[in-house]
C-alpha positions as CSV (number, residue, x, y, z in Angstrom):
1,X,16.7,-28.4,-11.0
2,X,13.5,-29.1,-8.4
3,X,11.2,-32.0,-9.3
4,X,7.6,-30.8,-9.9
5,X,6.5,-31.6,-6.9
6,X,8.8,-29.4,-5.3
7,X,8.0,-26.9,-7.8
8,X,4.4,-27.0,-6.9
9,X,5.1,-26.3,-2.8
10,X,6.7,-23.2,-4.3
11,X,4.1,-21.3,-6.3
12,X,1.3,-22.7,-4.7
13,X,-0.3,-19.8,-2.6
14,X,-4.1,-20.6,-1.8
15,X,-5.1,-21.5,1.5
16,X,-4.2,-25.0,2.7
17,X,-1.4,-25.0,0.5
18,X,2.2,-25.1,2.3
19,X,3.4,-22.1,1.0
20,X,0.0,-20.4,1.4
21,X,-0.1,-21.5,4.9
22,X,3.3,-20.1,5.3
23,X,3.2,-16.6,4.2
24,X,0.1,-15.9,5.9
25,X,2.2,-16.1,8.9
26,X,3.7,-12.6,7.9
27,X,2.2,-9.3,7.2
28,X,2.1,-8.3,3.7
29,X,2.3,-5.1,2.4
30,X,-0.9,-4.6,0.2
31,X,-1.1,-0.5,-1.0
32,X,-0.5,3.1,0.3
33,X,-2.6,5.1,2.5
34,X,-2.1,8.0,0.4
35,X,-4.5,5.8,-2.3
36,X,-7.8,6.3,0.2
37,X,-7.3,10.0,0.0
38,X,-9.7,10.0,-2.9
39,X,-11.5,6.6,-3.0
40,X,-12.7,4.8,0.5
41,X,-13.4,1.1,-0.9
42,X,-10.6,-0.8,-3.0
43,X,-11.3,-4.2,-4.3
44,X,-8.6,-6.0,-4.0
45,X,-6.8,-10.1,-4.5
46,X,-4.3,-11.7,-2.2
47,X,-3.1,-15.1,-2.0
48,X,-6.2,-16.4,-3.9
49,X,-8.7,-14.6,-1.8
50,X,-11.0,-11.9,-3.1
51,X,-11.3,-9.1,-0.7
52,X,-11.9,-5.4,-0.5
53,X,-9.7,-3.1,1.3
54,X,-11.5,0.2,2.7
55,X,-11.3,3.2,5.5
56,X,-14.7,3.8,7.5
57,X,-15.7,7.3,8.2
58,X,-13.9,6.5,11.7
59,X,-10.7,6.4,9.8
60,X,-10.4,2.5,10.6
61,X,-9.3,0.1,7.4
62,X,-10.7,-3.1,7.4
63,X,-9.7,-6.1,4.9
64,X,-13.1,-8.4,4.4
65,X,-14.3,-11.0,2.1
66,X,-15.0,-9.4,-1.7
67,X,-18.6,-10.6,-0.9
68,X,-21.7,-10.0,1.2
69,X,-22.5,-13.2,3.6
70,X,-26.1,-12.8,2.6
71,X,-26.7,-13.0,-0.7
72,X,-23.2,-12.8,-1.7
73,X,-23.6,-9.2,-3.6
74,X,-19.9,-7.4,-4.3
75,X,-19.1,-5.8,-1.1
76,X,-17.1,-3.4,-3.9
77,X,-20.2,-1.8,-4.7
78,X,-21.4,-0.5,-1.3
79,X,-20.5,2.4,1.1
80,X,-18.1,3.0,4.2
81,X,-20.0,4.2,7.5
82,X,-18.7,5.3,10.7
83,X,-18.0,1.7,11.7
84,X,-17.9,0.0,9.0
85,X,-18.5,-1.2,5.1
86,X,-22.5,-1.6,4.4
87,X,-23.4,-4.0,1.4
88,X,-25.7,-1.8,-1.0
89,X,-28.5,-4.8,-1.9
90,X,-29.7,-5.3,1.2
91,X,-28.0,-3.1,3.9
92,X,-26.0,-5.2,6.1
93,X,-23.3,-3.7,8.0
94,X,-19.6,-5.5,8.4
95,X,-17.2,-4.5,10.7
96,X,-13.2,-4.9,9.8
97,X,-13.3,-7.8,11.8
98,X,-15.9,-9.6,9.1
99,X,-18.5,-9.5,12.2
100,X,-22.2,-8.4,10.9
101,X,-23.3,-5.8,12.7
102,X,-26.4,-5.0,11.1
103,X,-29.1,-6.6,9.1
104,X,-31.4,-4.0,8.9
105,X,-34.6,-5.7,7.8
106,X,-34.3,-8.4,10.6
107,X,-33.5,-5.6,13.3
108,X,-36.6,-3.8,12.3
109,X,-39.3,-6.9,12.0
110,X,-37.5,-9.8,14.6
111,X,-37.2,-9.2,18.6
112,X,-34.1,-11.3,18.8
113,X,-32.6,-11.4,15.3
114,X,-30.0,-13.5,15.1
115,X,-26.4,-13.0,13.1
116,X,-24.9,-16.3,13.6
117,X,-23.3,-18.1,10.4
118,X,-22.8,-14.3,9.1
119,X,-19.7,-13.5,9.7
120,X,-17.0,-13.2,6.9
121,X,-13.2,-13.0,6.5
122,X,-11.8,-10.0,7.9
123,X,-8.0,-9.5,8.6
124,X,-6.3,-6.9,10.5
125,X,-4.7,-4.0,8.6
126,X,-2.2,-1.5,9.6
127,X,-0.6,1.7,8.7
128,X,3.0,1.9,8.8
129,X,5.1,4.4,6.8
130,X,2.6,5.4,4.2
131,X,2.1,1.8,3.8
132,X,-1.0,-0.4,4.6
133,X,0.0,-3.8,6.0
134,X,-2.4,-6.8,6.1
135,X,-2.3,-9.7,8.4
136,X,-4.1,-13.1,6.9
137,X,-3.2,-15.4,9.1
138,X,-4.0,-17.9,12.5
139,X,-3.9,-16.2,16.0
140,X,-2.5,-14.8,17.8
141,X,-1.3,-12.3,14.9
142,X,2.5,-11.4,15.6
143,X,4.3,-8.0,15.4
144,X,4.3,-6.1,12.3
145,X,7.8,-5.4,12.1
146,X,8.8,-2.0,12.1
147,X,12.1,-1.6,10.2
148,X,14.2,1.1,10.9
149,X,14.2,2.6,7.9
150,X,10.5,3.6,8.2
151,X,11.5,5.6,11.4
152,X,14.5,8.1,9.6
153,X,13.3,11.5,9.5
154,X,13.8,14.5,6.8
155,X,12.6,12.3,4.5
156,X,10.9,12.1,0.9
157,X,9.1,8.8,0.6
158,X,6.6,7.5,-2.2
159,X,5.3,4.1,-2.9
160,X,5.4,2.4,-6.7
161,X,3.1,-0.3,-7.1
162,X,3.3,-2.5,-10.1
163,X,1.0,-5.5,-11.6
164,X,3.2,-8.5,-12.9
165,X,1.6,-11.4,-14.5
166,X,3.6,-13.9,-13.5
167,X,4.3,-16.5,-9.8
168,X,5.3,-14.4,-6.9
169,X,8.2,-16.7,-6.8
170,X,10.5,-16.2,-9.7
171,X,10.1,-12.2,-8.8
172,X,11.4,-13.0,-5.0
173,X,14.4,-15.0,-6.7
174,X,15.6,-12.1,-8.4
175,X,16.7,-10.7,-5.1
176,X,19.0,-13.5,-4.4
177,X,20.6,-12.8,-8.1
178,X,23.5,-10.4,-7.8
179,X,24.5,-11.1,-11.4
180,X,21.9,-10.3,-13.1
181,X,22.7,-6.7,-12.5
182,X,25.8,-7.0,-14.6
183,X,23.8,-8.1,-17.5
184,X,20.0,-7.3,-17.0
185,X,20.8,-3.7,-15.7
186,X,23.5,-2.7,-16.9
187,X,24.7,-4.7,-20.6
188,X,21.2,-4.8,-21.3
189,X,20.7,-1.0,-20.6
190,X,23.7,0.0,-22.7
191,X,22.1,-2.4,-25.2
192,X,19.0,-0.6,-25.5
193,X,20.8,2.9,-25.9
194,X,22.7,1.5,-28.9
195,X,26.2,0.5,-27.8
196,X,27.3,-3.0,-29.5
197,X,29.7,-4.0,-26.6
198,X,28.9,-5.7,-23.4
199,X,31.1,-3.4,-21.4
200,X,29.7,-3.9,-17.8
201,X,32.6,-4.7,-15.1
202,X,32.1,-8.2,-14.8
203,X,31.1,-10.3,-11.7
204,X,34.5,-11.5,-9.7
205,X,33.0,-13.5,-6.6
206,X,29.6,-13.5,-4.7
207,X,28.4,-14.9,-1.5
208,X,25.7,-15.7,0.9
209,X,24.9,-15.6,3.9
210,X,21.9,-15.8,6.3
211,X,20.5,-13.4,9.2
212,X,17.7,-13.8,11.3
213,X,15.6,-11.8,8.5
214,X,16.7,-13.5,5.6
215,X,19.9,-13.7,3.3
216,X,22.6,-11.5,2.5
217,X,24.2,-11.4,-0.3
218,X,27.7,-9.8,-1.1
219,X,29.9,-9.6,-4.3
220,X,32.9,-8.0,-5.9
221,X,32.9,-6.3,-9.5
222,X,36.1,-5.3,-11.6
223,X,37.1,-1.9,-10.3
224,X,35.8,-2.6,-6.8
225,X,37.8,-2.0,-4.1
226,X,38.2,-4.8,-1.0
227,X,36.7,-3.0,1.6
228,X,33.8,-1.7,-0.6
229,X,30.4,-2.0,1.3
230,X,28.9,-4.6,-1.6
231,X,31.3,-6.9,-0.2
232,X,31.4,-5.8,3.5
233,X,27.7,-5.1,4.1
234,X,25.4,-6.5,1.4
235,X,22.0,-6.7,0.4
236,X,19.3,-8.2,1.5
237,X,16.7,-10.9,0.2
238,X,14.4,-9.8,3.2
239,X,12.5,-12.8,4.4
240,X,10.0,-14.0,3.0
241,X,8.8,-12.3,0.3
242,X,11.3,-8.9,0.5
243,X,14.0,-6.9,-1.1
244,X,16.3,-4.2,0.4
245,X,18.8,-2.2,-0.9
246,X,19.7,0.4,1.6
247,X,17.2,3.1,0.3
248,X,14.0,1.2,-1.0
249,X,12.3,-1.9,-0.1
250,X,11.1,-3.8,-3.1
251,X,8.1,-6.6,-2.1
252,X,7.0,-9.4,-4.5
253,X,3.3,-10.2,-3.0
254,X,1.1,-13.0,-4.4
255,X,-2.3,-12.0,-5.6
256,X,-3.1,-15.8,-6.7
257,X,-0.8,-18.2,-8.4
258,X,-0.4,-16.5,-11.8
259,X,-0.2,-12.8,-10.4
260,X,2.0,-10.3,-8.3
261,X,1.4,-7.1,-6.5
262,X,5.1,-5.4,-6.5
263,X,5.1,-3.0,-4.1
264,X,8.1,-0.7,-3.5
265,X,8.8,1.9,-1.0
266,X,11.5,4.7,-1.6
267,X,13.6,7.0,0.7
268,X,15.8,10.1,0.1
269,X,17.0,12.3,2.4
270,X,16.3,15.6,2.0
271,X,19.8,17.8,1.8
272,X,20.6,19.6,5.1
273,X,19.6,22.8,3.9
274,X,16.3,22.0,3.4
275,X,15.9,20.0,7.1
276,X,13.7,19.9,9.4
277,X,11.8,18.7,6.3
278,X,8.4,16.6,7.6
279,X,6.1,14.7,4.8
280,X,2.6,14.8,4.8
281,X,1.1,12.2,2.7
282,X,3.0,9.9,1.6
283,X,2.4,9.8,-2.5
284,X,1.4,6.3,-3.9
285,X,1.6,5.5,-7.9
286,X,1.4,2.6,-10.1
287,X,4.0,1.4,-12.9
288,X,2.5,0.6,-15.7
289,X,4.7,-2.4,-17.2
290,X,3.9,-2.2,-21.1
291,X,3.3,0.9,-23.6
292,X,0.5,2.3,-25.8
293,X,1.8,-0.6,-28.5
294,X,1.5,-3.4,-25.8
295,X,5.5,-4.0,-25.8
296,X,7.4,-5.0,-22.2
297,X,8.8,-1.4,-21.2
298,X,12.8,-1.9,-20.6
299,X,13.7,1.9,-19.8
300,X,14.0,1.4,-16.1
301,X,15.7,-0.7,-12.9
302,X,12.0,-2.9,-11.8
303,X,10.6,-2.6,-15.2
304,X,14.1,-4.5,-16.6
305,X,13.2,-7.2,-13.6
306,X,9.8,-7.6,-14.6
307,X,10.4,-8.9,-18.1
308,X,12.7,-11.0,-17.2
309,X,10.3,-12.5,-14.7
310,X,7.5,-12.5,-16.8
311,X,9.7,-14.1,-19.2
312,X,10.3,-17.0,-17.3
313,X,6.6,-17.9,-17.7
314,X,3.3,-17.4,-15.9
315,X,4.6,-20.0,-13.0
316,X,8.3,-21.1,-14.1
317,X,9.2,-24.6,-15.1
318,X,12.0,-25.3,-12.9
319,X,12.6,-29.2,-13.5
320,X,14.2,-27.6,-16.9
321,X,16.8,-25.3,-15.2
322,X,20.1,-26.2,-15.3
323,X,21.7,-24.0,-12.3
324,X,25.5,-22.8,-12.0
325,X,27.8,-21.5,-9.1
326,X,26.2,-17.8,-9.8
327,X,22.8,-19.6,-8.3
328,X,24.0,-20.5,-5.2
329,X,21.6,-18.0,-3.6
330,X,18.6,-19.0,-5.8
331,X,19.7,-23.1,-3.6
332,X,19.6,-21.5,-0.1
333,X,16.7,-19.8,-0.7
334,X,14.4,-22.5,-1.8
335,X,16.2,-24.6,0.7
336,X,15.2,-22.5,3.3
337,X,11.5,-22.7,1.7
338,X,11.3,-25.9,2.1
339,X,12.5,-26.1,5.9
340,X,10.1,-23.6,7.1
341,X,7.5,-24.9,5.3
342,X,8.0,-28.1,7.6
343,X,8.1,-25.4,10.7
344,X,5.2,-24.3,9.9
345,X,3.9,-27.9,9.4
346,X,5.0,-28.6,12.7
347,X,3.5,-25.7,14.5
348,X,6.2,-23.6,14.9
349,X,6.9,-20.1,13.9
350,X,9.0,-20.0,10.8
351,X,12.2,-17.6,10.5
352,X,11.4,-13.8,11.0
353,X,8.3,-13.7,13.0
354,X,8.6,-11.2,15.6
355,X,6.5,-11.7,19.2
356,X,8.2,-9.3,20.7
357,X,6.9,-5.8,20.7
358,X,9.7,-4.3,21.8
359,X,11.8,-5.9,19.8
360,X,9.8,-5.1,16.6
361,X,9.3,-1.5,17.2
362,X,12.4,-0.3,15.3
363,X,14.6,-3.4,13.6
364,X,17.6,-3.0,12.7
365,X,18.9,-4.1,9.1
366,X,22.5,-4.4,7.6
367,X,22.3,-1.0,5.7
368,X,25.0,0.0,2.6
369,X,23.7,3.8,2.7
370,X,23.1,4.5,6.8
371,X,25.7,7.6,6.8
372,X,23.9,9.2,4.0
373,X,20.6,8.3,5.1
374,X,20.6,9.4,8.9
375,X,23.5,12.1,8.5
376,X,22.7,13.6,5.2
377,X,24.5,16.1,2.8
378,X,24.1,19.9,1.8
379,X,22.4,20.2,-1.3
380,X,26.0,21.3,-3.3
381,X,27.5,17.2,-1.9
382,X,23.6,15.8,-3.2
383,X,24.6,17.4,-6.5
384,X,27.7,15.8,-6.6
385,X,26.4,12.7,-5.3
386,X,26.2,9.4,-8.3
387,X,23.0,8.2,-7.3
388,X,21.1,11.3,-5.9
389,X,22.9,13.8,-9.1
390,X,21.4,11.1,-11.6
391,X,18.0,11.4,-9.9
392,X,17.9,15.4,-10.1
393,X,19.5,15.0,-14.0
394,X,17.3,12.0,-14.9
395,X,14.6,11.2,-13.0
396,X,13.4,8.4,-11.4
397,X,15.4,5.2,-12.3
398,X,13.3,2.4,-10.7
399,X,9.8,2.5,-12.5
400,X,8.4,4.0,-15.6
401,X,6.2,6.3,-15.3
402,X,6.3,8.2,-12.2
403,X,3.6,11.2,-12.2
404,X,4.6,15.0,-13.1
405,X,3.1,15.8,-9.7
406,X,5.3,13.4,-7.4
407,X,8.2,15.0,-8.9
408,X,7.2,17.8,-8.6
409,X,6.9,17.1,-4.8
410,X,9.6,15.7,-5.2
411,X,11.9,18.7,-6.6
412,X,10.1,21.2,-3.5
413,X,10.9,18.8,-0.9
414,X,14.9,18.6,-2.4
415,X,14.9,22.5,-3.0
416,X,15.2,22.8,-6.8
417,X,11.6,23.7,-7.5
418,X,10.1,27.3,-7.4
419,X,7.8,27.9,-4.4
């Protein structure tokens, strides 16, 4: 178990704080692109800080303060320009840097009007794989790391976002907890379609292990063979706030103390008799995580993770755990926490920041599915495939809810839907 105090440096996002202070040293993955295709201004909440997210008429996004320096009216409510987001009670212009560019009544009236003091918050944003990337921290802003799976062609991608009312923290331990899958996922699951037995293959070892991105962790289930690549290659608790599994990335980002953005990007390679295959936009929907009657929904892989970390409590008391050897991974990674909290501290880059450009253009990533995701199949092997036949047969496992017209893209891009 942590002490409170300990519990606190975990949860605690806002600026100043040590954790706050800490994963503004990263970008964060905030929305998808494909979400300004009908809507230019978004108001949005990260890490305590009200902001709005928009694209100018210049095609530029700009992340700025959720209020107008002047008289403090919702910048939500005004209008994108060529260069910028203009507040709609008294005109003034902001750039994406927060910079004032234009106070119209004191350009008009004053010879020398002067913008000093009006500057507001405005972090970088970036557009990476469908996904928009935000930057909230000191200078000089490091590389947004481009991971390689962003950069595999023939490719259908979309983007889940979900809202989970809970700390960002008990979401990102979930990805250092391989057996909950036995239970949550899969006992659970036959629970929920009636079976009375908990007939899951059981957990026989795990381990973890770190790597300059994060941890991996590794295990063996009954009926697993030695060499299988759960045991050889891993998953990943993607540092800091990341989950990959060799086809999606799942992120767990802090809107304040008491709330999450998940944000989840998916991949499936189209089958080889449908390549070249190039995606246009890149579709973005949202999860909803309860029904018409207000109950958790349980149906699917994220939703399943969600109540249980909504379960846990708004921010989880952890002075009242009592941890086993399956929570080895849960130690490490609030170990590691703790010691690059102190980097950061002490003015150093904590783990994962990339300076390099060249380095971050394509980053590599211990990867369970490469073969079938760079190499592919013919659409009679996808049909045959476990994963990819129960996504043709059954839809989309990972979040409730995904809209008729995404699978509909969906089924074109694969070849199963009439042109």
């Amino acid at each position: 178990m942590l002490t409170a105090d300990k519990n606190e440096m975990l949860v605690r996002v806002g600026p100043g704080t040590p954790m706050g202070e800490l994963l503004r040293r990263y970008w964060m993955p905030i929305g998808g692109a494909s979400e300004f295709e009908t809507m230019s201004i978004k108001p949005i909440r990260l890490m305590g800080e009200n902001l709005v997210l928009y694209k100018d008429q210049s095609g530029t996004f700009g992340l700025v303060d959720r209020h107008c320096p002047h008289r403090r009216a919702d910048m939500a409510n005004g209008w994108v320009e060529p260069n910028g987001i203009r507040c709609s009670y008294h005109g003034w212009l902001m750039d994406e840097t927060g910079q004032c560019i234009e106070q119209p009544f004191e350009d008009t009236t004053s010879p020398r009007p002067s913008k000093a003091g009006c500057k507001i918050a405005g972090y970088p944003v970036r557009e990476v794989a469908g996904l928009l990337w935000a930057y909230m921290g000191p200078q000089p802003t490091p590389e947004l790391p481009i991971w390689e799976p962003f950069t595999w062609g023939n490719g259908f991608r979309e983007i889940v976002l979900a809202d989970v009312p809970c700390n960002w923290f008990q979401c990102q331990e979930n990805s250092c907890d391989p057996v909950h899958f036995e239970w949550m996922h899969d006992n659970w699951s036959n629970r929920l379609r009636g079976d009375d037995i908990n007939a899951a293959a059981k957990h026989l070892k795990i381990k973890f292990e770190e790597f300059p991105h994060g941890l991996i962790y590794k295990r063996v289930r009954e009926g697993q063979p030695a060499d299988s690549v759960y045991w050889n290659v891993g998953r990943l608790a993607l540092w800091p706030n990341g989950f990959y599994l060799g086809s999606h990335f799942e992120w767990r980002v802090p809107v304040d103390d008491e709330n999450t953005l998940s944000v989840a990007w998916f991949f499936v390679r189209v089958p080889k008799d449908r390549e070249p295959y190039v995606q246009g936009s890149v579709p973005t929907w949202r999860s909803p995580i309860k029904d018409a009657q207000g109950r958790w929904i349980g149906s699917h892989v994220i939703n399943q993770d969600i109540v249980a970390w909504v379960g846990q409590g708004v921010i989880a008391d952890r002075t009242k755990e009592n941890l086993r050897s399956s929570d080895v991974g849960i130690s490490m990674m609030r170990q590691r926490f703790f010691s690059e909290m102190e980097a950061v501290a002490a003015g150093r880059d904590p783990m994962g920041v990339l300076r390099d450009p060249s380095a971050a253009k394509c980053v590599e990533l211990p990867n369970m599915s490469r073969k079938l995701n760079t190499e592919g199949v013919t659409f009679a092997e996808f049909k045959n495939h476990p994963l990819l036949k129960d996504r043709l047969i059954n839809g989309f496992r990972f979040h409730y809810g995904q809209p008729a017209q995404v699978r509909a893209e969906f089924e074109q891009a694969i070849g199963v839907a009439k042109a």
